[in-house]
N, C-alpha and C positions, 0 to 999 in steps of 0.2 A: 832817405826821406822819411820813413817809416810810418806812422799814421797820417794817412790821404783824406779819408773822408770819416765820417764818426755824424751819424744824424738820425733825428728823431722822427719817428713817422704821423702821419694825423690817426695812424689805426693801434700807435703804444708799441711799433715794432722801433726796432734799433738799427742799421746799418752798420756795418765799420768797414773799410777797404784799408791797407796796407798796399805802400807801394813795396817790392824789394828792389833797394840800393846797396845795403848791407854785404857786406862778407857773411860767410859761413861760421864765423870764428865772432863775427856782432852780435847775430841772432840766437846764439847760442848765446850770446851774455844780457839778450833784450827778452829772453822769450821764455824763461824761468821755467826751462820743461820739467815736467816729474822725470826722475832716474828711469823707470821701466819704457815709457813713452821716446826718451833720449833714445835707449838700447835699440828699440824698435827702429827710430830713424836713423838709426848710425849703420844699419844694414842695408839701406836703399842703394842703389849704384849710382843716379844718378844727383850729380851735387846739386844740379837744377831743381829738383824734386825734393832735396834734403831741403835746400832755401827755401822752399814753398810749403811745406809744413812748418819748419820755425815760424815762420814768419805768421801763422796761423796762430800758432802759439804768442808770439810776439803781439798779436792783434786781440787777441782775448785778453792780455792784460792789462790791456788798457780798457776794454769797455765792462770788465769784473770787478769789482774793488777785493773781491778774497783770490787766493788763488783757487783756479778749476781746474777737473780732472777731465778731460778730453776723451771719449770712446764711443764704440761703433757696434750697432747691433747686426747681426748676422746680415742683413742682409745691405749693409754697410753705410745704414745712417748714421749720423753722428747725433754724439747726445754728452751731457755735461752731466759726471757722475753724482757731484755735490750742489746741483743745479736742476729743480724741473724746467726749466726753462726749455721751450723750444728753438732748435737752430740749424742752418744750413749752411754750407762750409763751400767755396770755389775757389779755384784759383789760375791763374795763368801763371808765365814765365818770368810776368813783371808786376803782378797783380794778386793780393789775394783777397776775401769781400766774405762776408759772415751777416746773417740777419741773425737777429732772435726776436721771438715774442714771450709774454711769459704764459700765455694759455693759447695762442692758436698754432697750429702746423704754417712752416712755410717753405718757403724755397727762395735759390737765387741762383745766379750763372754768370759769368762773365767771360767773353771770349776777345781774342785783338784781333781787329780788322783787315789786321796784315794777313789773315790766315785767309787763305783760298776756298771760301762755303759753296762753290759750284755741289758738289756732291751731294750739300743738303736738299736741294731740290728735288732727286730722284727719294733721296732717301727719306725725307722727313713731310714734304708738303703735299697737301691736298690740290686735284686740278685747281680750284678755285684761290687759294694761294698763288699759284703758279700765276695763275691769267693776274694776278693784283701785282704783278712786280714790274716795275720799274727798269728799265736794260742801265741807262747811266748809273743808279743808285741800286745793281740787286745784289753786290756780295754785301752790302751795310745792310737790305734787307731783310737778307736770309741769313747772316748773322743776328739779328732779332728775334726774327720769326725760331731758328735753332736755339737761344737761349729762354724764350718763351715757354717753348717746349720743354729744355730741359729743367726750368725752374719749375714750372706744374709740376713735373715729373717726378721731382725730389717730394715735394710736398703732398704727394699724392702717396708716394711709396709704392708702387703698384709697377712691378717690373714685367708685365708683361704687356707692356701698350706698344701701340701701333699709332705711331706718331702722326704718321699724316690720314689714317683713318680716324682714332680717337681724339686726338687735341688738333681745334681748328682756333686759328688768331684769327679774331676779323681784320678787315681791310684798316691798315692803318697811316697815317701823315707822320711820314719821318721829318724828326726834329731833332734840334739836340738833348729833348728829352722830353718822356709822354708817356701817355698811358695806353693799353692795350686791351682787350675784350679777347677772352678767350672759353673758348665750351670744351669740358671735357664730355665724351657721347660713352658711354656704358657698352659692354657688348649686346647689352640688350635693348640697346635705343635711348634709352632713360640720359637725360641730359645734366649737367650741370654748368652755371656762368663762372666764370672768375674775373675776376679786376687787375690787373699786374699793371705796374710801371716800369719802366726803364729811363738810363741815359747814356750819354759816352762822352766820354773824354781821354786825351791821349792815344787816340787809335784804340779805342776798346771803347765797347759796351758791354752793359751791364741790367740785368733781369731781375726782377722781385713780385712775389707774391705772397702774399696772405691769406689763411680760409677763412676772410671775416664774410 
């Protein structure tokens, strides 16, 4: 299939999703990796994971017109060496989704709905999340509310949050695609709003934000 989605935002960010249909041996011929980055990926064990990084690579070439050099700062954000552009990298098994801006921080996440989010609820949401779900609709819930989170998360860079203390999603109307309210709260109270969208298709959704 290879590029799925490729869209312009109203805030001057970019989207791109890849699906992977490819072999290991296409991606490798679609995704024009640099030699040391290759080297890197040819150590992974699993081929699922090897596909999901090509395929990363494979998705940057199309939304770059030069080629980019892909790398990760310590504490494992990614960054485009010949590029200040800002960018956030996910990926599933079938799926992988890249935002960039050229001046604001952001984030993204994408998860399949096939996966079983019972656990995010202990793990990630506040009592008042909890009381806002839905029993017919709560693993597609809390698959949002869990990608919400992890998209702030990226764009915030800030590894020591406390998910269902710190990042609250307001109550939101699942559709097939929407927007979300979310407050990140400081340890010291001090608040911040964000704006995020989402949508899904193919049994996945998918999370974005911007620090506009």
């Amino acid at each position: 299939m290879g590029l799925y989605l490729k869209k312009k935002l109203d805030n001057d960010a970019t989207i791109g999703v890849w699906q992977i249909t490819e072999t290991e041996e296409q991606l490798k011929e679609l995704s024009a990796t640099p030699t040391d980055e290759m080297e890197e990926i040819s150590f992974i064990g699993s081929e699922s994971m090897r596909k999901q990084r090509l395929a990363v690579r494979a998705l940057l070439n199309q939304l770059f017109d030069e080629k980019v050099y892909l790398s990760h700062h310590d504490n494992g954000k990614p960054y485009i060496e010949n590029n200040p552009v800002n960018i956030s990298i996910t990926h599933t098994q079938k799926y992988v989704a890249v935002i960039l801006h050229d001046e604001e921080d952001c984030g993204i996440d994408i998860e399949s709905l096939d996966r079983d989010f019972s656990a995010v609820e202990k793990k990630a949401l506040s009592e008042d999340e909890i009381d806002d779900l839905e029993e017919e609709k709560r693993n597609e819930q809390l698959a949002i509310y869990w990608c919400a989170k992890e998209a702030l998360f990226k764009l915030l860079s800030r590894y020591d949050l406390n998910f269902a203390e710190q990042i609250e999603v307001e109550r939101f109307r699942l559709r097939g695609e929407g927007e979300l309210e979310a407050t990140f709260i400081e340890k010291n109270e001090e608040e911040e709003e964000y704006d995020l969208e989402y949508m899904t298709f193919d049994r996945h959704v998918l999370v974005w934000v911007v620090n506009s």
